[in-house]
C-alpha positions in Angstrom: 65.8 103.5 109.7 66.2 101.6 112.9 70.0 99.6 113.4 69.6 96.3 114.4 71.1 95.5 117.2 73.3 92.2 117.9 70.9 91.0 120.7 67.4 91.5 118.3 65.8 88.4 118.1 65.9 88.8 113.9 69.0 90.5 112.0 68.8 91.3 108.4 69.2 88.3 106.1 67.3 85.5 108.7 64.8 83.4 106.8 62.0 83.1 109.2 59.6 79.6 108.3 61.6 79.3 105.4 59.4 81.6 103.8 59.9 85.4 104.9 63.3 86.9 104.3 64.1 89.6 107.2 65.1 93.0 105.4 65.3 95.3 108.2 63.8 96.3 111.8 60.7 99.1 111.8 60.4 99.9 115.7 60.5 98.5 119.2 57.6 98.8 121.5 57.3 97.8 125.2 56.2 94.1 124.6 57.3 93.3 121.0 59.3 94.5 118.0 58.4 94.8 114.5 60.5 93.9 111.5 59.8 94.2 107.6 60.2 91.0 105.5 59.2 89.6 102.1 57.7 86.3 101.5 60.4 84.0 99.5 57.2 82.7 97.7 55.2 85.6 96.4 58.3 88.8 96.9 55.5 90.4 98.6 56.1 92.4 101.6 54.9 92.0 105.2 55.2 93.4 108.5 56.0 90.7 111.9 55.3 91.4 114.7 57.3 89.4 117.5 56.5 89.5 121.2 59.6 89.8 122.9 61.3 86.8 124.1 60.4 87.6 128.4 56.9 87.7 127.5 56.1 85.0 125.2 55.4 82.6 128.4 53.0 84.9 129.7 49.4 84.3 129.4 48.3 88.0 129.5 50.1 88.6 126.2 50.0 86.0 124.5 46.4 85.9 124.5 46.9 89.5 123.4 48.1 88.4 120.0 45.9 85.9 119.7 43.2 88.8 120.4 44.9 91.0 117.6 44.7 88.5 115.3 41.0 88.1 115.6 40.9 91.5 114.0 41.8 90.2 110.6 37.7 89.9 110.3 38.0 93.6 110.2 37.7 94.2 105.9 38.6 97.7 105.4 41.2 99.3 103.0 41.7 101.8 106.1 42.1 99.3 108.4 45.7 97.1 108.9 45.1 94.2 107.3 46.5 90.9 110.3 46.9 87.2 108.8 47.8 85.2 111.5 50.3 84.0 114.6 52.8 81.6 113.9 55.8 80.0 116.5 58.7 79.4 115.8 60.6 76.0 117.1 62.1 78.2 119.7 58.8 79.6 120.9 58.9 82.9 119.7 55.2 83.9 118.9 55.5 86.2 116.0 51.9 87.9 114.2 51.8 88.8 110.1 49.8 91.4 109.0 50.4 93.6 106.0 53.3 95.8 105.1 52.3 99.6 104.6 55.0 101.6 102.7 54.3 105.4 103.7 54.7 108.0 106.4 52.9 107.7 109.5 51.5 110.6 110.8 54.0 110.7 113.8 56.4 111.7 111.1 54.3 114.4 109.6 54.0 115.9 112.9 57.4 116.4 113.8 57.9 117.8 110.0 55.5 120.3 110.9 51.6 121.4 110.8 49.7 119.8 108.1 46.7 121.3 105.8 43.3 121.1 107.1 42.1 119.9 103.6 44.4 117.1 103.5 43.2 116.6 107.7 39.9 116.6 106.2 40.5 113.5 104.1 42.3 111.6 106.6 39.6 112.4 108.9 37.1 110.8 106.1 39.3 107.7 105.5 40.1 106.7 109.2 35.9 106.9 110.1 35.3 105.1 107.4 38.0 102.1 109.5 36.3 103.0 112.4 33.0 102.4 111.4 34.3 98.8 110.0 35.5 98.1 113.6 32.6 99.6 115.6 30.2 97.5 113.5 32.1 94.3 114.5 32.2 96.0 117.9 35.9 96.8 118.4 37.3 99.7 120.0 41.0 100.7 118.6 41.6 102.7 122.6 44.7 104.0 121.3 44.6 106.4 118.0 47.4 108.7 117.9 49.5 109.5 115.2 51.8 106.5 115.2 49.2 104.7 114.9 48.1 106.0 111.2 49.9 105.7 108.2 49.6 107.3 104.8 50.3 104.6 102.4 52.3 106.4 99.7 51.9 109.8 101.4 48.1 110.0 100.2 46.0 110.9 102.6 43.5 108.8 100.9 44.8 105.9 101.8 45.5 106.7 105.1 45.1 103.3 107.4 44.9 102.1 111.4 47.8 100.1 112.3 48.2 98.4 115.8 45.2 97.1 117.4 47.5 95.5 120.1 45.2 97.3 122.9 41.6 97.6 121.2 38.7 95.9 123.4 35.9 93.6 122.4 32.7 95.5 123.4 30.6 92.4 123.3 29.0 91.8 126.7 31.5 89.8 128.9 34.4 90.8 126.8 37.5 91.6 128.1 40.3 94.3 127.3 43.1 92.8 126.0 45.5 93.9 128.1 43.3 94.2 131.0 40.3 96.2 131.9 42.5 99.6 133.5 43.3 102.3 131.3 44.6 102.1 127.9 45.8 104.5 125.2 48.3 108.0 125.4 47.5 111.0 127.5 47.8 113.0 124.9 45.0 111.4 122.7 43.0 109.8 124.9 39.0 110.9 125.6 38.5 111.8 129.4 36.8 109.3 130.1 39.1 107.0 129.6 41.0 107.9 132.6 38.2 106.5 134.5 38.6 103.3 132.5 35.5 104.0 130.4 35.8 103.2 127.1 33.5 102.8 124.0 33.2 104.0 120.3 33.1 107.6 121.2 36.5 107.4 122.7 38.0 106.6 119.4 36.4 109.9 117.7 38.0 111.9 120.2 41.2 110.1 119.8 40.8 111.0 116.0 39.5 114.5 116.4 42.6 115.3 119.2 45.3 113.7 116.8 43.9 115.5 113.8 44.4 119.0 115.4 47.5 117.8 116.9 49.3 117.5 112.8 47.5 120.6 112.3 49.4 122.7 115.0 52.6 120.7 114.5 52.6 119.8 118.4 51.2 117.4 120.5 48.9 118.7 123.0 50.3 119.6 126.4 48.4 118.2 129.1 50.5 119.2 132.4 53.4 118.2 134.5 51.9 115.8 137.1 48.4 113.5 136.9 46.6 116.0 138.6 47.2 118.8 135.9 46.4 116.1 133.0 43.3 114.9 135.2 41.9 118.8 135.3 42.9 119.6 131.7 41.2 116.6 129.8 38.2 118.1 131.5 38.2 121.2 129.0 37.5 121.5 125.5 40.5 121.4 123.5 41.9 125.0 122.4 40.6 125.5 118.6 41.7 129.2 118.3 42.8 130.2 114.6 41.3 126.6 113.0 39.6 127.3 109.5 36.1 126.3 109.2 34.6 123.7 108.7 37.5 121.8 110.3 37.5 124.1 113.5 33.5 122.9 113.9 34.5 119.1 113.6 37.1 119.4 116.0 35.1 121.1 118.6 32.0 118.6 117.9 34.7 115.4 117.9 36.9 116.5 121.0 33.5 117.4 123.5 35.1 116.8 127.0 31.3 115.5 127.3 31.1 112.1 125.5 27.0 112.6 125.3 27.9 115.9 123.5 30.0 115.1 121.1 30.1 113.0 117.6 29.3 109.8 119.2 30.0 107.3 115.8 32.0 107.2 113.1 28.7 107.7 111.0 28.0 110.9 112.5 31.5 112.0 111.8 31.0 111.1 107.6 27.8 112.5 108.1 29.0 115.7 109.5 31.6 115.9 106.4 29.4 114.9 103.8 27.4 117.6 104.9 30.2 120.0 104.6 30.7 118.7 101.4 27.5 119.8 100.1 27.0 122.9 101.7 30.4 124.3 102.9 28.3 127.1 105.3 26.7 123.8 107.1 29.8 123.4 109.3 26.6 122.6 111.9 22.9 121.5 111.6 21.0 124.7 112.1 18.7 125.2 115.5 15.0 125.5 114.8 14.3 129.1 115.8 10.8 129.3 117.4 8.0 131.5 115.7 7.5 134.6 117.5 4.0 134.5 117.7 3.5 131.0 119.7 4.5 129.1 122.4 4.9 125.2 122.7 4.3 123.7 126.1 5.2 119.4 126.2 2.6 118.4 129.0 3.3 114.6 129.9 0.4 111.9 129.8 0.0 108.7 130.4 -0.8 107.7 126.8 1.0 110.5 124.6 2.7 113.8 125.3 -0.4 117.0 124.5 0.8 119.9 122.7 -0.7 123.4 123.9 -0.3 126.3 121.8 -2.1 129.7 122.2 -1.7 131.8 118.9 -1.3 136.3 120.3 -2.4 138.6 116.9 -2.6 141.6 118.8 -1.0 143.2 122.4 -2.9 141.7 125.1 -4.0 143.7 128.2 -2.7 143.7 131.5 -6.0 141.9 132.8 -5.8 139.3 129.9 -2.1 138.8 130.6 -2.9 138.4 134.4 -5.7 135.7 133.6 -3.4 133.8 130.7 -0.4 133.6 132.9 -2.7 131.9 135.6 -2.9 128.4 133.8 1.0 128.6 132.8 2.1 129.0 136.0 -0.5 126.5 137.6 0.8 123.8 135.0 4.8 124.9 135.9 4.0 124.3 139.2 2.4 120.8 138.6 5.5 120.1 136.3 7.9 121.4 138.8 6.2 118.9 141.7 6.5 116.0 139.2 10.1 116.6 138.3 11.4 117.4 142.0 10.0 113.6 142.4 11.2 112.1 139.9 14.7 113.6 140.5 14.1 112.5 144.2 13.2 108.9 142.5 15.7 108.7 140.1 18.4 110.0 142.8 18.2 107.3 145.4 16.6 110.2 147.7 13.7 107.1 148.7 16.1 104.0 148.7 15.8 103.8 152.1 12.2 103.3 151.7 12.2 101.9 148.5 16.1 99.9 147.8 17.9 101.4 145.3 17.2 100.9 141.5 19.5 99.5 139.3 19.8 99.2 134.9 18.8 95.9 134.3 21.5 93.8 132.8 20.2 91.1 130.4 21.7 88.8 131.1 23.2 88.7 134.4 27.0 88.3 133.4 29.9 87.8 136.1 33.2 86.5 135.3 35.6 86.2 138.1 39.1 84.5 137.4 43.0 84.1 138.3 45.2 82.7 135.5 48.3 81.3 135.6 50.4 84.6 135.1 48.1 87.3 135.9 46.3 88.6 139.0 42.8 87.7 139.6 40.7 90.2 138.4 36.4 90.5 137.8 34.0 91.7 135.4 30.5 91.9 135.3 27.7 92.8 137.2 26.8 92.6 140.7 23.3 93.1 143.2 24.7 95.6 145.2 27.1 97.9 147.1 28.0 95.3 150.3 28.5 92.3 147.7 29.9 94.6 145.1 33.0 95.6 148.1 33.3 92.5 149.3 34.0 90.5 146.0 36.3 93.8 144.8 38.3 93.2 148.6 38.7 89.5 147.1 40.4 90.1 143.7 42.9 92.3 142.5 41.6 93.9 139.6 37.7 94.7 138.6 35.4 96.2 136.2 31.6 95.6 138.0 29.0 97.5 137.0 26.0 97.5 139.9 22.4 95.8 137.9 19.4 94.5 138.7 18.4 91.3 136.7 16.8 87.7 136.7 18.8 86.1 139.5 17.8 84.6 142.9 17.8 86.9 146.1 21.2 85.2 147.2 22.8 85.4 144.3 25.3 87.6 145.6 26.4 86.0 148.9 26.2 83.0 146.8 28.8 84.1 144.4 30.7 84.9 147.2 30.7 81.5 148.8 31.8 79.8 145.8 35.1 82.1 145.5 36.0 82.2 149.3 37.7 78.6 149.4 39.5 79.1 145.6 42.3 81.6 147.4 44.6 78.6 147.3 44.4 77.2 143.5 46.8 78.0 141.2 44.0 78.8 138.2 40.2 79.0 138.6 37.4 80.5 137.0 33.6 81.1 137.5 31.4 81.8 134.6 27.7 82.9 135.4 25.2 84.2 133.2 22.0 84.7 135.6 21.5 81.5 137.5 23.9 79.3 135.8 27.6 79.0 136.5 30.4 77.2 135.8 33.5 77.1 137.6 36.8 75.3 137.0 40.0 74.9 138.6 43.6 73.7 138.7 45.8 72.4 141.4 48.8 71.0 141.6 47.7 70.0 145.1 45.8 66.2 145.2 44.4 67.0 149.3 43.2 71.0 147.8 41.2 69.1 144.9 40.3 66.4 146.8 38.7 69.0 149.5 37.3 70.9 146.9 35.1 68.3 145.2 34.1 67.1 148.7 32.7 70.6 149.2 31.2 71.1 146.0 30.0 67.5 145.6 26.1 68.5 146.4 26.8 71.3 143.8 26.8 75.1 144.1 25.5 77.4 146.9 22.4 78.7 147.3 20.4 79.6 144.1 23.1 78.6 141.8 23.2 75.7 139.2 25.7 74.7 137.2 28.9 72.7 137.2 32.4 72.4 138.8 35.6 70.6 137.7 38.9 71.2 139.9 41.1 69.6 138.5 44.7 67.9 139.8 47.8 68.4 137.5 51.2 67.0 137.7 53.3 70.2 138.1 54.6 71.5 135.3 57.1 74.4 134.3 56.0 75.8 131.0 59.3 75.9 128.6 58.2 78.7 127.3 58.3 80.3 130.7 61.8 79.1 130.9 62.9 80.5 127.3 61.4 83.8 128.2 63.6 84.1 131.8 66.4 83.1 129.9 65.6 85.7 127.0 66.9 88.4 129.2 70.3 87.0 129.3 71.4 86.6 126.0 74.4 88.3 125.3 76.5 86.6 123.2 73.6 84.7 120.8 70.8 82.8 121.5 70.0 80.1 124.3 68.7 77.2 124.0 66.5 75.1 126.3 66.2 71.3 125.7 62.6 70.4 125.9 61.3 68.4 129.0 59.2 65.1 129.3 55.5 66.6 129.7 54.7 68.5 126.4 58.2 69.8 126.3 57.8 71.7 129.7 59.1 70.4 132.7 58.1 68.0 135.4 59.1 67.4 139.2 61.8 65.0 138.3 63.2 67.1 134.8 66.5 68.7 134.5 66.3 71.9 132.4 69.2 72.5 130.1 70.3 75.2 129.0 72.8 75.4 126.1 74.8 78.4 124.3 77.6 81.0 125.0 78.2 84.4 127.6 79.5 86.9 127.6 81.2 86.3 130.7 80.7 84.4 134.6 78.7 87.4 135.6 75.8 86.6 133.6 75.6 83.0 134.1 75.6 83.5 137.6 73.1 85.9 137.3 71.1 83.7 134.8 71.3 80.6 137.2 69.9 82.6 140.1 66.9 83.8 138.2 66.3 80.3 137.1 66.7 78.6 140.2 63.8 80.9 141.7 61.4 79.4 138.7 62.5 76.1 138.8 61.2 75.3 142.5 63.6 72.1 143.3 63.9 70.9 139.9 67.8 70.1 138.5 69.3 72.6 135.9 72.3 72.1 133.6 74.6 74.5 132.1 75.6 73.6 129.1 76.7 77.2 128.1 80.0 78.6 126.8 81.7 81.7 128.6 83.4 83.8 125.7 84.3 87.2 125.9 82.4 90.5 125.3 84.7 90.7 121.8 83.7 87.4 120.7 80.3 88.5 121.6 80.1 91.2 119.3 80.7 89.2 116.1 78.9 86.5 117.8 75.2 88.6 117.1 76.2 89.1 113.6 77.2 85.8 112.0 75.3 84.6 109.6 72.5 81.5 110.3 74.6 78.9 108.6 74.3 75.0 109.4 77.5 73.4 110.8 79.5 70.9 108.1 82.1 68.5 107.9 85.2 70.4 108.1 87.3 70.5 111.4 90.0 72.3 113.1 93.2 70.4 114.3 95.4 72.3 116.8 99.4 71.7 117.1 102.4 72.8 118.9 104.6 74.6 116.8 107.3 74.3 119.2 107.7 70.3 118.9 104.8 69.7 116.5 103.0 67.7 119.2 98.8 68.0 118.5 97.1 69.8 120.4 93.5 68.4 120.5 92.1 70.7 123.9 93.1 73.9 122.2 94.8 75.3 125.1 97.9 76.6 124.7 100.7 78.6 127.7 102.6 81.6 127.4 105.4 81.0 125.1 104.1 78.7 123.3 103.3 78.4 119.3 100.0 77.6 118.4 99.8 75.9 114.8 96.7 75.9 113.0 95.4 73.5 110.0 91.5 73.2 108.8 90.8 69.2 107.7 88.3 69.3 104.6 86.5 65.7 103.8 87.2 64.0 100.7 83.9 65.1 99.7 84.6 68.5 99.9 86.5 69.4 96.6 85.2 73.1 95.7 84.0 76.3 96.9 85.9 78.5 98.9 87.4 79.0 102.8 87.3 81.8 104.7 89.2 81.2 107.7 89.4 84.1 110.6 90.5 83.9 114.2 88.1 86.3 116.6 91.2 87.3 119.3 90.6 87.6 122.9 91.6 90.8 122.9 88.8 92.0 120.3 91.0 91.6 117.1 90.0 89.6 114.0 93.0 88.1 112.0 92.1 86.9 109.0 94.2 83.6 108.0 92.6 83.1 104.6 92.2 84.8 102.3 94.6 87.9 103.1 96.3 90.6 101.5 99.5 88.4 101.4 97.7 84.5 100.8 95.1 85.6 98.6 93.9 82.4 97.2 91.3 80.6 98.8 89.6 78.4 96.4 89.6 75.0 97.5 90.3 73.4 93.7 93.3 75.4 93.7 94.5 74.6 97.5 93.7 71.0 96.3 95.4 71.1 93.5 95.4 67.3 92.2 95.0 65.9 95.6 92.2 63.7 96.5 90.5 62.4 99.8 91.1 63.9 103.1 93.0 67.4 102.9 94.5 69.4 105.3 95.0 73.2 104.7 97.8 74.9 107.0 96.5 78.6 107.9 98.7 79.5 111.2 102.0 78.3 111.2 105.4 77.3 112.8 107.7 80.2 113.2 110.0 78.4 112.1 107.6 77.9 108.8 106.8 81.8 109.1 110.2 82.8 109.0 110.6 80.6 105.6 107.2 81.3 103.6 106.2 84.6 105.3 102.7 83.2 106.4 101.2 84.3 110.0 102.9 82.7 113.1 101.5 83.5 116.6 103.2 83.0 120.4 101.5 83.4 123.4 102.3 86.0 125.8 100.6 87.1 129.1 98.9 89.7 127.9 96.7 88.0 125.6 95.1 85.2 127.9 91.6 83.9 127.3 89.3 82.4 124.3 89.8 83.0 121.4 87.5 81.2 118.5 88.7 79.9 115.0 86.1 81.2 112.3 85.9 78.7 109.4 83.3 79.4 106.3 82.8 77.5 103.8 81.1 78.8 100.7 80.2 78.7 97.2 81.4 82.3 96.2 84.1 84.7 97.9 82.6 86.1 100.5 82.6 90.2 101.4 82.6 91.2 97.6 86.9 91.3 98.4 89.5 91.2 100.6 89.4 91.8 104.4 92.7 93.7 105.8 95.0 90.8 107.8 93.3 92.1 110.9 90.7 94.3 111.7 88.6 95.2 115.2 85.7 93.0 116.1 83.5 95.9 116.0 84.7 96.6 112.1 84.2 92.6 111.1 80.4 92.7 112.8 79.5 95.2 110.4 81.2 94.0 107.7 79.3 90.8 108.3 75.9 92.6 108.8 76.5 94.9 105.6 77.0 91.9 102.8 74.6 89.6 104.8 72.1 90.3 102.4 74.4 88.9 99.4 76.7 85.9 101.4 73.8 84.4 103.0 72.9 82.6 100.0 76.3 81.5 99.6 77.4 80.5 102.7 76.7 76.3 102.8 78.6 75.6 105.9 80.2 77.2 109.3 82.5 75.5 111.7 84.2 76.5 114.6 86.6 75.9 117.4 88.0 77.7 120.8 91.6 78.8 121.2 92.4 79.4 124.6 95.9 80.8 126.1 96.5 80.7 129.7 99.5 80.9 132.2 100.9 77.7 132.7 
């Protein structure tokens, strides 16, 4: 199990849409965390995935989960069933899919190596997945054994979790997270170092992790990039595997992907085969008869078979005058193949141009997004306009083609992308001879100019549309939540919306409300925010605390404020107090103020001490009593219950009295909970640390959050006077 930790963006207990109940955290990753919860509704179980709070105003990954959503169209028991993203009023972008209870087979690895029969039926259960996402054209790009768990330990029921990196092989689709590598070292096919990716990468992935829980080990590649570069080049080391399973590893983990397995078919195939005839661990080679010979001459219309038939030894003369055609027709054979390889090589470009796949249609898409760096994919003419659009973009995936496009199809793609350099967002779409490109600017002169240019339409043999459009400039709020994200050390921040679609305009202050830790961070917080907000006003609405307070701070429970107020005196001439503030010597006094229409439940009053100490005022070992009918008793209206008192009251009734001394100086904050059962199943000691009080509050959060109808609170602070 995973702790929870105060600065989590979920604890235990947290109702999330009013519907899913938070039980406990099941692993951080890189961009988002993953908690378990169960639906209020149905008491079924689900997994959440949140993307973490400094990402959530990024483009990139945020279309990311909208991506991994998509895959719910994926219907396979082996295969993660995804329901969709939700936001939460804060922003938070958080993805439900379902809740597998089992081992993953990360965990069986470190337990140790695993049966090759029980490989052999996980092997069975995760290409039948495969072949569920193949069909629909997605790539996983990252199987490894985190990645696959065994609902209820059955390797039957094994099933593919985390599609967070799987690519859309549709033409023109894009990797989620971009088009460069994806997926662990240790599982990943060869050719995906070169950024090549496509169903057969997955069966490697599946063949390398099998024999991976079959050793007990993950593969070791190398120390550097160079030794893992050179090693995924050799066939993986299969050396005391049983057969069959040492034939499918060797036939699913070829560093050659035109050699190996290359679908998930073949792979149930293969087993299905095995099945049947446990000696088939291959398909047999034809042998060829002894007595013949086959020769495939090519022809225009249909490839001849020869065949000479020997019944007895020939002699030397007949051998001489038989070997006479044979080597006249290898000779021919020879000719034509040392041209066609000269063809097919580019040896004749010069004389001929080079000869290129032909792509059908001719797809480019070149962009730059808000967040992310302008990148390309697609196809191009060749080499020079190839280069020159690669020098003008910072990430690309071209692939050089031939197709139905106009001979200036290439300068003319490059003349449309030259003046964009200065736009804050554009994109050009073109699928053979039509394009569409689009564009935002902040900038009225930059649109202005760029309509004026593009007014007669696009260059050369081009035809299609553009739109550059002028836009007030905003500041995304959920930019600013996810700076501010970062900072959060004592609780959650909170940004007040702005006046265009709750981001932020020229003219808009950006508030930020909450509590720190300390003046470090919020100088460090402002400073971040000033570089993102340009010249636009921020607020600082935010609290400095204490790292003490902080730590009970993460684990209080999500509780709506109420009616019931703290009133501060002066014990040493009973004068109120209303600021809180209180010098050395001093006696602070300390009485919570119920409503009238407050009559029942119970208090729990604590002051969090600046120097990380909890006092609890009510209920304690020595005022145990804390039900408000009986602190009532008959009194009606307005009440006023006394929980820090006088010392001259102290030294009468024996209840807690404080004085202020210089060695205790800072904030301090008055607790106050009202609820409809005693809270903590029992009594607190008078005080405790704030460290021991956090996790009390996190360990009976499952049972008081359901009681807990109100919480108030108020700063104490001593100082020198």
């Amino acid at each position: 199990m995973i702790t929870s930790q105060p600065s989590d963006l979920f604890q235990p207990g947290d109702l999330l849409n009013n519907t899913y109940r938070i039980e406990m955290l099941l692993g951080r990753g890189g961009t988002s965390n993953v908690y378990k919860a169960r639906s209020e509704i149905s008491g079924n179980l689900v997994a959440i995935k949140v993307l973490k709070q400094e990402f959530s105003g990024n483009e990139d990954f945020t279309v990311l989960m909208a991506r991994e959503e998509n895959i719910r169209e994926i219907r396979h028991d082996a295969v993660v069933r995804y329901s969709e993203n939700h936001r939460t009023p804060d922003g938070h972008i958080y993805l439900l899919m379902d809740y597998i209870d089992g081992p993953g087979l990360d965990k069986k690895l470190k337990q140790g190596p695993m049966e090759a029969a029980d490989l052999l039926i996980i092997c069975r259960r995760v290409a039948e997945g495969l072949k569920a996402a193949h069909a629909r054209n997605i790539v996983h790009r990252d199987l490894s054994p985190d990645n696959i768990i065994l609902r209820d330990g059955d390797p039957a029921k094994a099933v593919i979790i985390d599609f967070g990196i799987a690519k859309d092989t549709n033409p023109g689709a894009e990797t989620i997270v971009g088009n460069e590598f994806a997926g662990k070292y240790s599982y990943a096919a060869p050719e995906q170092l070169a950024g090549n990716t496509d169903a057969r990468a997955d069966i490697y992935s599946l063949g390398a992790l099998l024999l991976a829980n079959f050793r007990g080990a993950s593969p070791s590649l190398g120390a550097n990039p160079m030794e893992v570069v050179e090693n995924k080049q050799k066939p993986l080391d299969t050396d005391g595997l049983p057969a069959p399973f040492k034939q499918l590893i060797e036939r699913m983990c070829d560093p050659d992907p035109n050699s190996r397995l290359g679908s998930a078919a073949d792979v149930l195939a293969f087993l299905d085969r095995v099945e049947s005839d446990p000696e088939a661990a291959t398909p047999p080679l034809p042998e060829p008869p002894s007595d013949e010979a086959t020769i495939i001459v090519p022809n225009a219309a249909a490839p001849a078979k020869a065949t000479s038939t020997r019944k007895s030894e020939p002699t030397q003369a007949e051998t001489s005058r038989s070997k006479a055609p044979l080597l006249a027709l290898i000779a021919i054979l020879a000719l034509g193949m040392a041209g066609a390889g000269a063809f097919f090589s580019g040896l004749f470009d010069p004389l001929l141009g080079p000869r290129y796949p032909v792509a059908q249609p001719f797809t480019l898409i070149v962009e730059k997004t808000k967040t992310g760096p302008s990148r390309a994919i697609g196809n191009m003419p060749s080499e020079d306009s190839r280069d020159a659009l690669v020098a003008l973009v910072e990430q690309a995936d071209i692939t050089l083609s031939s197709g139905a496009i106009s001979e200036s199809w290439g300068e003319d793609i490059l003349a449309t992308l030259t003046p964009l350099s200065d736009l804050q967002r554009w994109r050009l779409a073109v699928s053979d001879n039509q394009a569409k490109l689009s564009g935002i600017t902040s900038d009225p002169d930059l649109a202005a100019a760029l309509n004026a240019k593009f007014e007669d339409g696009l260059p050369g043999g081009l035809d299609g549309t553009v739109e550059i459009t002028y836009r007030l400039p905003v500041l995304a709020i959920s930019q600013v939540r996810g700076l501010i994200g970062g900072f959060e050390d004592c609780g959650p921040l909170h940004v007040t919306p702005g006046s265009v679609g709750g981001g932020f305009g020229p003219e808009d202050t950006i508030t930020v409300t909450g509590r720190l830790a300390g003046s470090e961070t919020r100088v460090r917080m402002f400073d971040a925010l000033r570089r993102l907000a340009g010249s636009r006003k921020i607020s600082f609405e935010v609290e400095i605390l204490n790292p003490s307070l902080c730590v009970v701070e993460g684990a209080l429970p999500n509780a709506p404020t109420g009616e019931i107020d703290v009133a501060f005196s002066t014990g040493n001439d009973n004068v109120p107090n209303p600021s809180g503030r209180f010098f050395v010597g001093e006696n602070p006094v300390i009485d919570i103020e119920l409503p009238a229409t407050i009559s029942t439940g119970f208090l729990t009053v604590s002051i969090l001490d600046v120097s990380g100490n909890v006092f609890h005022l009510l209920p304690n070992l020595s005022r145990q009593k804390n039900s408000i009918a009986e602190l009532r008793g008959d009194t009606t209206g307005p009440f006023s219950v006394r929980v820090a008192y006088t010392l001259a009251e102290s030294a009468l009734n024996g209840g807690l009295a404080f004085r202020v001394d210089d060695s205790t100086l800072g904030k301090s904050r008055v607790l106050v909970l009202h609820s409809s059962e005693p809270l903590f199943a029992g009594l607190r000691p008078t005080s405790e640390s704030a460290v021991g009080f956090a996790e009390a509050l996190k360990e009976n959060s499952a049972r008081d959050a359901g009681l807990i109808l109100s919480m108030d609170s108020k700063i104490l602070e001593t100082a020198l006077p």
